[in-house]
C-alpha positions in Angstrom: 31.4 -12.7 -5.3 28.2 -10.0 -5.4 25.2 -12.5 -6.5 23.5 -8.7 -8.5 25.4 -7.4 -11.3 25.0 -4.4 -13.5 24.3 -5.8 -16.9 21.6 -8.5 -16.3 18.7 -9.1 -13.3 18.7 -11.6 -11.3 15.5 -13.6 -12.7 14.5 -16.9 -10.5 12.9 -19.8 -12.1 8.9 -19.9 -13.1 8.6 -16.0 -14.0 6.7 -14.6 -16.5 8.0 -11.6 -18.5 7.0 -9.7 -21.5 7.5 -6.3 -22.7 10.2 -5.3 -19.4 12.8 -3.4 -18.9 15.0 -3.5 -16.2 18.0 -1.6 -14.8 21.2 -2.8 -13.0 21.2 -4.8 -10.0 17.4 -5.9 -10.5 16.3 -9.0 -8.9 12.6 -10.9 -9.4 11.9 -13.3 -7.1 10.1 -16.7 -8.0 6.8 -17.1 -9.7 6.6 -13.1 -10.4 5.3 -12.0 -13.8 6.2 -8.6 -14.9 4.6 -7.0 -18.2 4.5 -3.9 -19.1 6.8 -2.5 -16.8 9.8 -0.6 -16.2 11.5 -1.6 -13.2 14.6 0.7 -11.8 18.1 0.5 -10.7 18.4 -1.7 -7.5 15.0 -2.7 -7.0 13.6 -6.1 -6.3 10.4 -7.8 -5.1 10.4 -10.9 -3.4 8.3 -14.0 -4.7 4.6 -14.4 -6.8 4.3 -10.7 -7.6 2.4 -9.5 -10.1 3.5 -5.8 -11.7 1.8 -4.6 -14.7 1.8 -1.7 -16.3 4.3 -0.1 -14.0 7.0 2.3 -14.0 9.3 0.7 -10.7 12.0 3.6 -9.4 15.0 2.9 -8.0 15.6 0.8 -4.9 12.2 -0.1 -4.5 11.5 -2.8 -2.4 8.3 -5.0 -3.4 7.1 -8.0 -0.5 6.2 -11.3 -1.7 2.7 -11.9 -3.0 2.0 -8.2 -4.3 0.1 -7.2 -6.7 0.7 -4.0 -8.6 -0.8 -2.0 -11.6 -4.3 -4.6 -10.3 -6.2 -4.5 -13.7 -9.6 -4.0 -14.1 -12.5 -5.8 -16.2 -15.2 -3.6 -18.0 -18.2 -2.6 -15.4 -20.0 -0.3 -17.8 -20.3 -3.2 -20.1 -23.5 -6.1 -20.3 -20.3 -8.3 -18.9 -17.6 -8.2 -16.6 -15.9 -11.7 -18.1 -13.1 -12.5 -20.3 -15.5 -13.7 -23.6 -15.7 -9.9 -24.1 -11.8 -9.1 -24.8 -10.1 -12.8 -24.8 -12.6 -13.7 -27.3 -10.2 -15.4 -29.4 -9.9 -18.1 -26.7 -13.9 -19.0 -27.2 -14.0 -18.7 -31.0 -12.2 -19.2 -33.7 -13.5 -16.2 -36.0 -12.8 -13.3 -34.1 -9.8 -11.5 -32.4 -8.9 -10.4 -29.3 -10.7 -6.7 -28.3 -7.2 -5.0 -28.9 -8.5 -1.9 -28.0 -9.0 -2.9 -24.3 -5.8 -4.4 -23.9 -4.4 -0.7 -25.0 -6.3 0.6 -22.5 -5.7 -1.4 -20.1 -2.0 -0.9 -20.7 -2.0 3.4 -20.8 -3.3 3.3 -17.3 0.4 3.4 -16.3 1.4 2.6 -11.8 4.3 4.6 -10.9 6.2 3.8 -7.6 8.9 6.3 -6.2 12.4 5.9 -5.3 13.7 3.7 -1.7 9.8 2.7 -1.4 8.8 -0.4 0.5 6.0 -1.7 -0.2 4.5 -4.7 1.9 3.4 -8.3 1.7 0.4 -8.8 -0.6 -0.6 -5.3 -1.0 -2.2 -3.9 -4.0 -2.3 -1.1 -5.9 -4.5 0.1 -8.5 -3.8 1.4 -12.0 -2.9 5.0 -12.4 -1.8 5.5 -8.5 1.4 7.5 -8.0 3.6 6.7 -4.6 5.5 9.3 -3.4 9.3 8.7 -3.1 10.2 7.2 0.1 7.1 5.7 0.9 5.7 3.1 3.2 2.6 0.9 2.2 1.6 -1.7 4.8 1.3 -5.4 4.1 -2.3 -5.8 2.8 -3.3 -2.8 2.0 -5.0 -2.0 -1.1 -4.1 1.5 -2.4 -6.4 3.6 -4.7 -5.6 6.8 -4.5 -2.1 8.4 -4.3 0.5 8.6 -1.8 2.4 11.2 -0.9 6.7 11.1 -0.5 7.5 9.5 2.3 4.2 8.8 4.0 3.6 5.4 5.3 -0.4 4.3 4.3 -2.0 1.2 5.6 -5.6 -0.8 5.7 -8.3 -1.2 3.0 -8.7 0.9 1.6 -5.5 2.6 2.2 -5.0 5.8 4.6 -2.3 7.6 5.9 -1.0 6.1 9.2 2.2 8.8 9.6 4.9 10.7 7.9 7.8 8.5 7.5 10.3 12.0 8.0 9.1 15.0 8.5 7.8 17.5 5.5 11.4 19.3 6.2 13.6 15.8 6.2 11.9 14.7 3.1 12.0 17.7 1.1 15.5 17.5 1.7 16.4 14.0 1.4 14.4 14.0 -2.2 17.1 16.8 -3.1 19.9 15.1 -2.2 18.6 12.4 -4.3 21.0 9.9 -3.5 19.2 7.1 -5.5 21.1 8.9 -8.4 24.3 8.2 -6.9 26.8 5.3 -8.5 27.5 1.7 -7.3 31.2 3.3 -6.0 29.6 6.6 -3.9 27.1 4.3 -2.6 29.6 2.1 -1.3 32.0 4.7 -0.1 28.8 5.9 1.6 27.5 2.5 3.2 29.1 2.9 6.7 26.9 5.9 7.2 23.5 4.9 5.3 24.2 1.7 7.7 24.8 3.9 11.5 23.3 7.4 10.4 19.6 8.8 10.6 18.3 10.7 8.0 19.2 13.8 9.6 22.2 12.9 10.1 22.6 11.6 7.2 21.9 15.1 5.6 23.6 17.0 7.7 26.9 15.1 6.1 26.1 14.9 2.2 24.0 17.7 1.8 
């Protein structure tokens, strides 16, 4: 029997989630929080990530240890430290700085469709990755990536086109992320033996 379903992720033990929404076949692996996100059809990521304030596409695979929608603390400000927006934790008279927190959570991460994103990378708030794209394990991304472009190093710079402008172009129209659970599997023997081009050339 399939271990994913449809109507509920696949959660392990000892994560922390608040304010998430996820679509079918999810999984989170162990340890992960997840707040403020959206996370798409099919998409996973692996043990101890962190995703905040992220809208996840479909079939996005996320390595273990990465960290995505990084937040940051206030540099214009007399103090970088908590005291300043947890304040409620130091003293019992005043509240949290909700305002930051708002802030912090409008500076929305959005990662593309059938992206793979590597072990312990991070990326910063408000970075798009293109569809298709490749970011290399340890890379720390602050600025955004373009559809199907694999980046790397710290901080992050393109390394190569994953397909060609052409292939890509194409493949985002065929948009088979969009497809259902039966044409995906009725199409598995050739995502499995095809390249890309091939892979156009027939369901195009």
């Amino acid at each position: 029997m399939a271990r994913l379903r449809s109507d509920q992720p696949f959660i392990h033990p000892d994560c922390a989630i608040t304010n998430a929404t996820f679509g079918e076949y999810v999984e989170i692996g162990a340890g992960t929080r997840v707040a403020n996100a959206v996370i798409g059809d099919y998409s996973y990521c692996d043990r101890t990530c962190d995703i905040a304030n992220a809208e996840i596409g479909k079939f996005a695979n996320i390595a273990s240890f990465t960290r995505i929608g990084a937040t940051d603390h206030p540099m214009e400000k007399a103090s970088l430290h908590h005291f300043l927006y947890r304040s409620a934790d130091y003293w019992d008279d005043v509240e949290v700085d909700a305002t930051w927190f708002e802030h912090r959570a409008s500076r929305i991460t959005r990662i593309g469709h059938d992206t793979w994103i590597g072990h312990a990378a991070i990326i910063k708030p408000e970075i798009t990755i293109g569809h298709g794209a490749v970011v290399a394990a340890s890379a720390v991304v602050t600025k955004d990536v373009a559809p199907y472009t694999i980046v790397g190093g710290v901080t992050a710079d393109p390394i190569r086109r994953r397909y060609s402008e052409d292939v890509a172009e194409r493949m985002m129209a065929l948009a088979w992320w969009d497809w259902d659970n039966a044409r995906l599997r009725l199409a598995l023997p050739d995502f499995r033996a095809l390249k890309a081009e091939a892979f156009l050339e027939k369901y195009e």
